[in-house]
C-alpha positions as CSV (number, residue, x, y, z in Angstrom):
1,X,-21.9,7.5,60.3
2,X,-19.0,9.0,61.7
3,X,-16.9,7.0,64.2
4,X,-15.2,9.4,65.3
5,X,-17.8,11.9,65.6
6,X,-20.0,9.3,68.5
7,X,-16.4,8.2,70.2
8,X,-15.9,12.2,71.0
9,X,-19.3,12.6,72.0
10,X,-19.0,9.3,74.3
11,X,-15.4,10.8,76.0
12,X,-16.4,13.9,76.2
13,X,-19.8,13.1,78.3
14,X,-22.0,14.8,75.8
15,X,-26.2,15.6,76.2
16,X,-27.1,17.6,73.6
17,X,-30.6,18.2,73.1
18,X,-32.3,15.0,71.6
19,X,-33.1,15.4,68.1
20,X,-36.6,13.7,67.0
21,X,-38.1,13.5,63.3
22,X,-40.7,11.6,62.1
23,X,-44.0,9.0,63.0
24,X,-45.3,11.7,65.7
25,X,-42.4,13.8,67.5
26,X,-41.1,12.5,71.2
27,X,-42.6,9.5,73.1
28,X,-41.8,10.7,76.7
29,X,-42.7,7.2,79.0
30,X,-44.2,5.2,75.6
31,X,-46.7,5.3,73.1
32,X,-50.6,4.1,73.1
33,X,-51.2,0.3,74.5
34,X,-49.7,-1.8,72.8
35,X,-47.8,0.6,70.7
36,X,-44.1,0.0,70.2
37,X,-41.8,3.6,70.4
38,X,-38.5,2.5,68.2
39,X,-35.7,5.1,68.7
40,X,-33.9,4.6,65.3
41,X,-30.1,6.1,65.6
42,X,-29.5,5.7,62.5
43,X,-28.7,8.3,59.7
44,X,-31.0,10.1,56.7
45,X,-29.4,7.2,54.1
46,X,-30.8,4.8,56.5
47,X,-34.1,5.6,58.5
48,X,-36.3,5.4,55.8
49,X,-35.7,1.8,55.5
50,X,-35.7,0.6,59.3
51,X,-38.8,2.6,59.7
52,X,-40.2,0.7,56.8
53,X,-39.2,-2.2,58.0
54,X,-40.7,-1.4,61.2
55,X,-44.3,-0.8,60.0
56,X,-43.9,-3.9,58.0
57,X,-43.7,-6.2,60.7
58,X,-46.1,-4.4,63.4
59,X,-48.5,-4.8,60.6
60,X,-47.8,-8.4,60.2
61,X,-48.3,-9.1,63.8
62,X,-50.8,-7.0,64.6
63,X,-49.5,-4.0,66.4
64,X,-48.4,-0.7,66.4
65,X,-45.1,1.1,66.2
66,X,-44.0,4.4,66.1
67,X,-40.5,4.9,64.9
68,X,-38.4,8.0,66.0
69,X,-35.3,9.1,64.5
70,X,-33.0,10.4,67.2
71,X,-29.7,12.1,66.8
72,X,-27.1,9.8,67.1
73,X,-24.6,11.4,68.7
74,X,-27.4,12.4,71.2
75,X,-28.9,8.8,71.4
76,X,-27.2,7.7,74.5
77,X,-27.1,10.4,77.0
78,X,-30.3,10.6,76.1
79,X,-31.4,7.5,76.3
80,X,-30.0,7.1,79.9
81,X,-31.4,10.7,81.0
82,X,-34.9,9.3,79.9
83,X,-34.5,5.7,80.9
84,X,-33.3,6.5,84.3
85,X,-36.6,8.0,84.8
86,X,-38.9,5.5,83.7
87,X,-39.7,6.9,80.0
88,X,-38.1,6.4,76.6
89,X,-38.6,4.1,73.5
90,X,-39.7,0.4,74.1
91,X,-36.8,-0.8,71.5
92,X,-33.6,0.8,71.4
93,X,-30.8,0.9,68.1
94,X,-28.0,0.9,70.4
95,X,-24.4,0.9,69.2
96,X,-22.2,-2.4,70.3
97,X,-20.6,-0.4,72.9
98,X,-23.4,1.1,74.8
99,X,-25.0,-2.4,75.4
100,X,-22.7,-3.4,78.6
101,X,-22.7,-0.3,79.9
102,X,-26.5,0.3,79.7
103,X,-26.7,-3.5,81.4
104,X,-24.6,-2.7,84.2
105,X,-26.5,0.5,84.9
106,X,-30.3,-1.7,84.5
107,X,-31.4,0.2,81.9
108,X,-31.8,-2.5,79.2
109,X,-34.2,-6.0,79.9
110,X,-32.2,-8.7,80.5
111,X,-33.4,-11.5,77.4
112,X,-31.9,-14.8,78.8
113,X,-34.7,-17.0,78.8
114,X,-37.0,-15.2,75.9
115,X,-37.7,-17.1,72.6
116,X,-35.1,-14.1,70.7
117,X,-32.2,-16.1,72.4
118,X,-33.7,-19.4,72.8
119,X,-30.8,-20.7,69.5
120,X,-28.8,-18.0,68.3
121,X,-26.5,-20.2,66.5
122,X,-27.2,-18.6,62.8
123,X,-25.7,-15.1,64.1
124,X,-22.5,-13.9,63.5
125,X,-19.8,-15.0,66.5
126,X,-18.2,-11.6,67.0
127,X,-21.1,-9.4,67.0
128,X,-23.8,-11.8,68.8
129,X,-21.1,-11.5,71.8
130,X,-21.6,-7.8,72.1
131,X,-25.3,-8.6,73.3
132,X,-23.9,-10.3,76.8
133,X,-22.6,-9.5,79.8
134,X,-21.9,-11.3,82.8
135,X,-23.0,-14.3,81.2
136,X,-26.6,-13.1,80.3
137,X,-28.0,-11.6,77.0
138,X,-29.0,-7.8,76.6
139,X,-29.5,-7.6,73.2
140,X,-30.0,-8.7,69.9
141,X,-27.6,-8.0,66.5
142,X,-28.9,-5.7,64.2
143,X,-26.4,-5.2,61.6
144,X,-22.4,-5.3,62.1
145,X,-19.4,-3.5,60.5
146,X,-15.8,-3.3,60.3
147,X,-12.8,-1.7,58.4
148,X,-11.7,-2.5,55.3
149,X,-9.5,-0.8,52.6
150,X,-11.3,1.3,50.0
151,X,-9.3,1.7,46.8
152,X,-9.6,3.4,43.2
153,X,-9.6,1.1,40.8
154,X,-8.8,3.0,38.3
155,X,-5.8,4.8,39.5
156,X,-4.4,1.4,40.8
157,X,-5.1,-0.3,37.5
158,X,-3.8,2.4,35.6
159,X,-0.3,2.2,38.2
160,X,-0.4,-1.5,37.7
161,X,-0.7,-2.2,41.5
162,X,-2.7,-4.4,43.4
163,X,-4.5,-3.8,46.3
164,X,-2.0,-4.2,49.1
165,X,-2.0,-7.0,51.8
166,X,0.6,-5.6,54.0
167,X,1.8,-2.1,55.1
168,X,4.8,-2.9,53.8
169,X,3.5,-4.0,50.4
170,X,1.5,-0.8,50.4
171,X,5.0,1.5,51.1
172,X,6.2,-0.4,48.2
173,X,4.0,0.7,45.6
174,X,3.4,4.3,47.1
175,X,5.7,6.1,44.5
176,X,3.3,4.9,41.2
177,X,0.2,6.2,43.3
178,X,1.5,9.7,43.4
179,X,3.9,9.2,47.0
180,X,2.1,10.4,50.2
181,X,-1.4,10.6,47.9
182,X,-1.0,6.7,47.6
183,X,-3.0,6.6,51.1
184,X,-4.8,8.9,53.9
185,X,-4.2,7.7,57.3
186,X,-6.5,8.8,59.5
187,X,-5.9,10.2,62.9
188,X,-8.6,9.5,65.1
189,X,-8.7,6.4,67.6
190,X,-10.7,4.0,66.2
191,X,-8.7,3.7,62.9
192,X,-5.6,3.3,64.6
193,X,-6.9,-0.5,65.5
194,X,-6.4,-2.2,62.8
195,X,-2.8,-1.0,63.0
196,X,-2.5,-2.4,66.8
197,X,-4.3,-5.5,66.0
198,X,-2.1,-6.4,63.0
199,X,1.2,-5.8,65.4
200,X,-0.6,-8.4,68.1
201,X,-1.7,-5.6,70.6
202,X,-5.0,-4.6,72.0
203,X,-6.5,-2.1,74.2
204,X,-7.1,-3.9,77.3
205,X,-7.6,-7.7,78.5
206,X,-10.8,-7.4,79.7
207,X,-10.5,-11.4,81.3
208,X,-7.4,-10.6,83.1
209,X,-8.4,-7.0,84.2
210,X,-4.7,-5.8,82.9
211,X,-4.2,-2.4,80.5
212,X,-2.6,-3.3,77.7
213,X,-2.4,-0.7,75.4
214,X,1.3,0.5,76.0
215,X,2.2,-2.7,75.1
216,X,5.2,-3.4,72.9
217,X,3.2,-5.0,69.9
218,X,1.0,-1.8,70.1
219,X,4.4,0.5,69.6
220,X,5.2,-1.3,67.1
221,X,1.4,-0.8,65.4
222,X,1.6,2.9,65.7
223,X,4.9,3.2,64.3
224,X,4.1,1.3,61.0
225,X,1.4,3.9,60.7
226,X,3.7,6.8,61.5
227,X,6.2,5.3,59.0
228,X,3.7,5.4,56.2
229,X,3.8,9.3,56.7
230,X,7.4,9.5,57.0
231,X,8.2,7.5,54.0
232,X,6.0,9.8,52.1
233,X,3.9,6.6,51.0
234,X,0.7,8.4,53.0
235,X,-1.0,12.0,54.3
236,X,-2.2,12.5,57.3
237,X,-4.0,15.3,58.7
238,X,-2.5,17.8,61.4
239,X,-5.2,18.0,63.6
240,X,-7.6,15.9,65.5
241,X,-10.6,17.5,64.1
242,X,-10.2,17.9,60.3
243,X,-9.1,14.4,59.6
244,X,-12.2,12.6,58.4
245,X,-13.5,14.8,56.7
246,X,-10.1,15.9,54.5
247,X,-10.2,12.0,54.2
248,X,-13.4,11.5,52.5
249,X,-12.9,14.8,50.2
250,X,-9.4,13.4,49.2
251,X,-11.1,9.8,48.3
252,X,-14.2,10.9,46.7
253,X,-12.3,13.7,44.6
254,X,-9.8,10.9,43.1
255,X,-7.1,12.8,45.2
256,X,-6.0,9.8,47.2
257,X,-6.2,6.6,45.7
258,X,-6.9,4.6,49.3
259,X,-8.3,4.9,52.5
260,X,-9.2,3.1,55.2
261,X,-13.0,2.9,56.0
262,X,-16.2,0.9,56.7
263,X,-19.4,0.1,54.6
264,X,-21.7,3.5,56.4
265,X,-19.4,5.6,53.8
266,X,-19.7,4.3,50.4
267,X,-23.1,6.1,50.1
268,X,-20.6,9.5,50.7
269,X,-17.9,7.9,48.3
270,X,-20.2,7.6,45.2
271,X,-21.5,11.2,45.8
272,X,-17.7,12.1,44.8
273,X,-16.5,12.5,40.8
274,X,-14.3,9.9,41.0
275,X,-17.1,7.4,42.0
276,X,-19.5,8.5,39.5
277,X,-18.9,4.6,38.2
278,X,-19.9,3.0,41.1
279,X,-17.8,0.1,39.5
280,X,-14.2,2.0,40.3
281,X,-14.7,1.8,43.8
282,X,-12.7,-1.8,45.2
283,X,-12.8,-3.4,48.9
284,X,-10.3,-5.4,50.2
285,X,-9.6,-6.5,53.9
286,X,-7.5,-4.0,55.7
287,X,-3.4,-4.2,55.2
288,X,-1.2,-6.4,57.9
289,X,1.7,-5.9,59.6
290,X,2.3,-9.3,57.6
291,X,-0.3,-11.2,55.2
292,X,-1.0,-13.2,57.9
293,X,-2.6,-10.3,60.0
294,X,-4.1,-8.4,56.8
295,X,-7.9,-8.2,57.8
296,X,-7.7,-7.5,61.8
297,X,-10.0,-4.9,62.0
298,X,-12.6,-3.9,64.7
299,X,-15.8,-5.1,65.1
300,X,-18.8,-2.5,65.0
301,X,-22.4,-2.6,64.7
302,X,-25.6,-2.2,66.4
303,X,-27.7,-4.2,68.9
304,X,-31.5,-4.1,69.7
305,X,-32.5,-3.7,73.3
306,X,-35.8,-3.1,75.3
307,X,-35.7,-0.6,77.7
308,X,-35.8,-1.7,80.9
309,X,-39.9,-0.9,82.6
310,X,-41.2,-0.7,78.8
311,X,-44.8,-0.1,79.1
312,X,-45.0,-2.6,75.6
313,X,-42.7,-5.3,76.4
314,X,-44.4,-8.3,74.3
315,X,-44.8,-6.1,71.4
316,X,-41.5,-5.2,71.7
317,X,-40.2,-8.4,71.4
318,X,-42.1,-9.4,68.9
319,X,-40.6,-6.2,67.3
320,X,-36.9,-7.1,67.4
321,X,-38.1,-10.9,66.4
322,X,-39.2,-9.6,63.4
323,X,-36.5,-6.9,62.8
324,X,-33.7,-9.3,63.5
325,X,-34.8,-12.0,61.2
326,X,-32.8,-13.0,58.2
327,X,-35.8,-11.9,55.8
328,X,-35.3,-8.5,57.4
329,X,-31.6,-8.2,57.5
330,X,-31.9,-9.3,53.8
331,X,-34.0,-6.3,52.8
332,X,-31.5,-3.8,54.7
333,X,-29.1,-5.5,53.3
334,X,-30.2,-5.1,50.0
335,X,-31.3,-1.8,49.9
336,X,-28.6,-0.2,52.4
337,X,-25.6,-2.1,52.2
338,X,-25.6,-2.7,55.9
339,X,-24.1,-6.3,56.7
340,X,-26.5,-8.9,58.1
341,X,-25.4,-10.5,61.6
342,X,-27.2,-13.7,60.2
343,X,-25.1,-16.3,58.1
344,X,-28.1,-17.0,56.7
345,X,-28.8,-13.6,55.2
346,X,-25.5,-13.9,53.6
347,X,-27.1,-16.7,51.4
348,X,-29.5,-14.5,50.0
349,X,-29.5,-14.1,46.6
350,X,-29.9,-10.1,46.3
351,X,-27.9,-10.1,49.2
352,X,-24.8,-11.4,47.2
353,X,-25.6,-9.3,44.4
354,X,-24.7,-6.6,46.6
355,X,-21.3,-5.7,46.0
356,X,-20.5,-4.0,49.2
357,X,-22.1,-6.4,50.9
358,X,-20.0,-9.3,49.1
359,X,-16.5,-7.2,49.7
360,X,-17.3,-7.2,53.0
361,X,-18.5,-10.7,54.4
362,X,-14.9,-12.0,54.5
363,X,-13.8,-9.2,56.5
364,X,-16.8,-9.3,58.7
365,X,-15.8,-13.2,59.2
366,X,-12.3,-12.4,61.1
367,X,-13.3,-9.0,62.8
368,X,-11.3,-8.5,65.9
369,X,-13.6,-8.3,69.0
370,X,-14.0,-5.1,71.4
371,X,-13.7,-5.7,74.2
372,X,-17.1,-5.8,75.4
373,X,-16.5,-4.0,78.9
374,X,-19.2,-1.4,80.3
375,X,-16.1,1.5,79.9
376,X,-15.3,0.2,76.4
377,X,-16.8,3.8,74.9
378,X,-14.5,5.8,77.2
379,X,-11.0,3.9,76.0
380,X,-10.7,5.7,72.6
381,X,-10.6,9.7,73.5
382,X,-7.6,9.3,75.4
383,X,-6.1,6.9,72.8
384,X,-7.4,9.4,69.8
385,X,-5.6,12.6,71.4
386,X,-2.8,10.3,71.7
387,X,-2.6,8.9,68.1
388,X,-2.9,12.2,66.4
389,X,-0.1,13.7,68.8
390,X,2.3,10.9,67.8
391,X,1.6,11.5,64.3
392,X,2.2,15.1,64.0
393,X,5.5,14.4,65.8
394,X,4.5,16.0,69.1
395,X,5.6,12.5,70.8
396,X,7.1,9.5,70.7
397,X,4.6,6.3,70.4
398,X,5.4,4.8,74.0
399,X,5.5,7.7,75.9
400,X,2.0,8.4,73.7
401,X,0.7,4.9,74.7
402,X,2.3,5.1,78.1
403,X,0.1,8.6,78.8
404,X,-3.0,6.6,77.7
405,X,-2.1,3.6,79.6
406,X,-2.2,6.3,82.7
407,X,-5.5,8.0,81.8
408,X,-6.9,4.2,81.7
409,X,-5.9,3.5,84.9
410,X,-6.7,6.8,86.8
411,X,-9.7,7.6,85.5
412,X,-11.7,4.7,83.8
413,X,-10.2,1.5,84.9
414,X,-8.9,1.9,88.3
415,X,-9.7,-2.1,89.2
416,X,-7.0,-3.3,86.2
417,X,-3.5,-3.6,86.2
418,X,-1.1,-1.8,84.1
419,X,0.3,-4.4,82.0
C-alpha cells in the first residue's frame, strides 16, 4: 500500500469507479440471509489471506460470507456513495482515518455495548483509540502500522556504520554510504511526521480545537529534513508525484542504502536485487531529532466496521469476533507480515519468528497517535504540497507551514484556532 497514493485520493475528493474481484462480483444492498458481504481494501499480497480467513471463520460459526476485494483508493467514496443509500458490505476494512469521519456522518454501527468491546484491554493502546469517537466505539483493530527505518545491511556493514538513532547521527555517517545515496527522503506528507514528531510538533490539538502545524517545533522538523538534502547526506525527489516510487527503485536496486518506510513494503523490497537475501534487509525505529525522540512515528492501520442498516448484523459481528481474534491476527501475521493489534498475538510463537513482525513490535509500542478527528484525512494534501515545495527550495519552512496552517483553518477546520 501506498500512503501517499490514498492521502491524494482522500484530499483530492476522489470516486473512481469501484473496483470488485472475486467470491461473486458487487453486493449492491447485501448478500443472501444471513450472508456476510466483506469489502476487503486490501492489496493482491494480502486478499488471499483475509479472504481465507474469512471463510474460515463463517464456516466455523455457521454462516456465509462473501468477500469482495475493492479498490482501495476507491474504497471510501465508495463506501459512502453506497452506504448513504442503504446498500454496501455488512463489514467494512476501513483505514484508521476513515472511522471518525464515517461515525460522524452515521454510516458505521455504533458497538458500545456489543460483546466485541465488552474488555478490549489485550489491544494495542494507540490503534484501539482510532475505533472511538465521542466517547463511543465504531470499530474494531484489524492490524496496525507505522514507520520505521529500512536499511541495507550489507552496505552498512561493509561502511562500518550502524543504523542511526538520530538525524544527526545519520548526517554523520552519510559520506561512507556514498553522500546524498546514504538516505531517500521522501516528499510526500505523511513521511514528513516522524520529522515533526521527533522536533515535539504535531498537526493539530484536536482536545484544544487549536492548529498547530506552523508551530515552532514543527519548523524546526522540516528543516532537519531539508538539511539532510543540503548536506548532501540524502536525495530527495523534485516533484510531488515521482517520489515514492524513485524511493522504492533506489532501495530495492541497492542504490540507496536507507529509507524510511512501513511493514506493507517489504513484500516490494525483496522483489529488488539487493534483497534477493531476505536476510540483508534491517529495521530499526525511525531517527530522532535526539535519541530520546528516535521512534516517533505515526500510527496507521485498519479498523473493522459494520455498516450502518446491514441487512446481516449478527453475522457480522460474529464475523469481526472471529477476524479480530488473536488466533486470526496470528495467521495474518504469520503469513503477511501485517502487525497484530493484540498483545497477545505478539506471544505467538510463529508470530516472533517473523522477522518483520519482531523489527516492528517496538516501534509499534511508541507509535505517535493521529489525531483521530473526522477531517484527519483532509490535513495531509495541504501539508504534502507544502513539504515537497520547501524541499525543492520553492519556500521557506514557516511561510510553508504558515500556508498550511491557512488552508486548515479556511477550508477544513474553521471551528479551531490558529495556534
Amino acid at each position: 500500500m501506498r500512503r501517499t497514493t490514498l492521502l491524494t485520493a482522500l484530499a483530492a475528493g476522489l470516486a473512481p469507479a469501484l473496483a470488485l474481484t472475486a467470491c461473486g462480483g458487487s453486493s449492491g444492498g447485501g448478500g443472501a440471509s444471513g450472508e456476510v458481504v466483506f469489502w476487503d481494501t486490501s492489496g493482491p499480497n494480502e486478499s488471499p489471506v483475509f479472504t481465507k480467513v474469512a471463510q474460515d471463520c463463517a464456516a466455523k460459526d455457521g454462516y456465509q460470507v462473501k468477500t469482495e476485494t475493492v479498490a482501495f483508493d476507491a474504497a471510501l467514496n465508495n463506501y459512502k456513495t453506497a452506504a448513504q443509500g442503504g446498500q454496501g458490505p455488512d463489514v467494512f476494512r476501513a483505514e484508521v482515518a476513515w472511522v471518525p469521519q464515517l461515525a460522524k456522518n452515521g454510516l458505521v454501527l455504533d458497538l458500545t455495548g456489543t460483546d466485541l468491546v465488552k474488555d478490549t484491554s489485550d489491544f494495542l493502546e494507540t490503534p484501539l483509540g482510532s475505533t472511538v469517537y465521542e466517547g463511543k466505539t465504531y470499530g474494531v483493530p484489524q492490524v496496525t502500522d507505522s514507520l520505521a527505518l529500512f536499511y541495507n545491511k550489507k552496505l552498512l556493514a561493509d561502511a562500518g556504520v550502524q543504523p542511526p538513532k538520530t538525524w544527526d547521527e545519520l548526517k554523520s555517517v552519510a559520506a561512507k554510504l556514498g553522500g546524498e545515496k546514504a538516505f531517500f527522503v521522501n516528499n510526500d506528507a505523511y513521511y514528513a511526521l516522524p520529522f515533526l514528531y521527533g522536533a515535539g510538533g504535531d498537526l493539530v490539538d484536536a482536545e484544544a480545537k487549536e492548529i498547530v502545524v506552523s508551530s515552532p517545533e514543527n519548523v524546526k522538523g522540516l528543516e532537519t529534513a531539508k538539511g539532510l538534502v543540503d548536506a548532501k547526506a540524502a536525495t530527495t525527489a523534485l516533484d510531488a508525484g515521482n517520489s515514492y516510487s524513485n524511493m522504492q527503485a533506489g532501495f530495492g536496486s541497492g542504490e540507496i542504502a536507507m529509507v524510511v518506510n512501513g511493514p506493507w513494503s517489504v513484500p516490494d523490497y525483496l522483489k529488488g536485487a539487493a534483497f534477493a537475501d531476505e536476510s540483508n534487509l534491517g529495521i530499526a525505529p525511525v531517527p530522532g531529532v535526539t535519541e530520546a525522540t528516535a521512534g516517533l512515528a505515526p500510527v496507521g492501520g485498519h479498523d473493522y466496521v459494520v455498516r450502518q442498516g446491514a441487512k446481516a448484523k449478527d453475522n457480522a459481528l460474529k464475523l469481526i469476533a472471529c477476524m479480530s481474534s488473536a488466533e486470526s491476527q496470528a495467521k495474518i501475521a504469520t503469513e503477511l507480515g501485517l502487525l497484530p493489534t493484540r498483545k497477545s498475538a505478539y506471544e505467538v510463537a510463529e508470530v516472533k519468528a517473523n522477522a518483520v513482525v519482531a523489527a516492528f513490535e517496538p516501534v509499534v509500542a511508541q507509535a505517535h497517535p493521529r489525531p483521530w478527528i473526522p477531517e484527519g484525512g483532509q490535513l495531509f494534501d495541504p501539508l504534502k504540497t507544502a513539504y515537497a515545495d520547501f524541499l525543492a527550495g520553492k519556500k521557506d519552512a514557516k511561510s510553508a507551514l504558515d500556508e498550511v496552517a491557512k488552508t486548515y483553518k479556511d477550508q477544513i477546520l474553521p471551528e479551531y484556532t490558529v495556534g
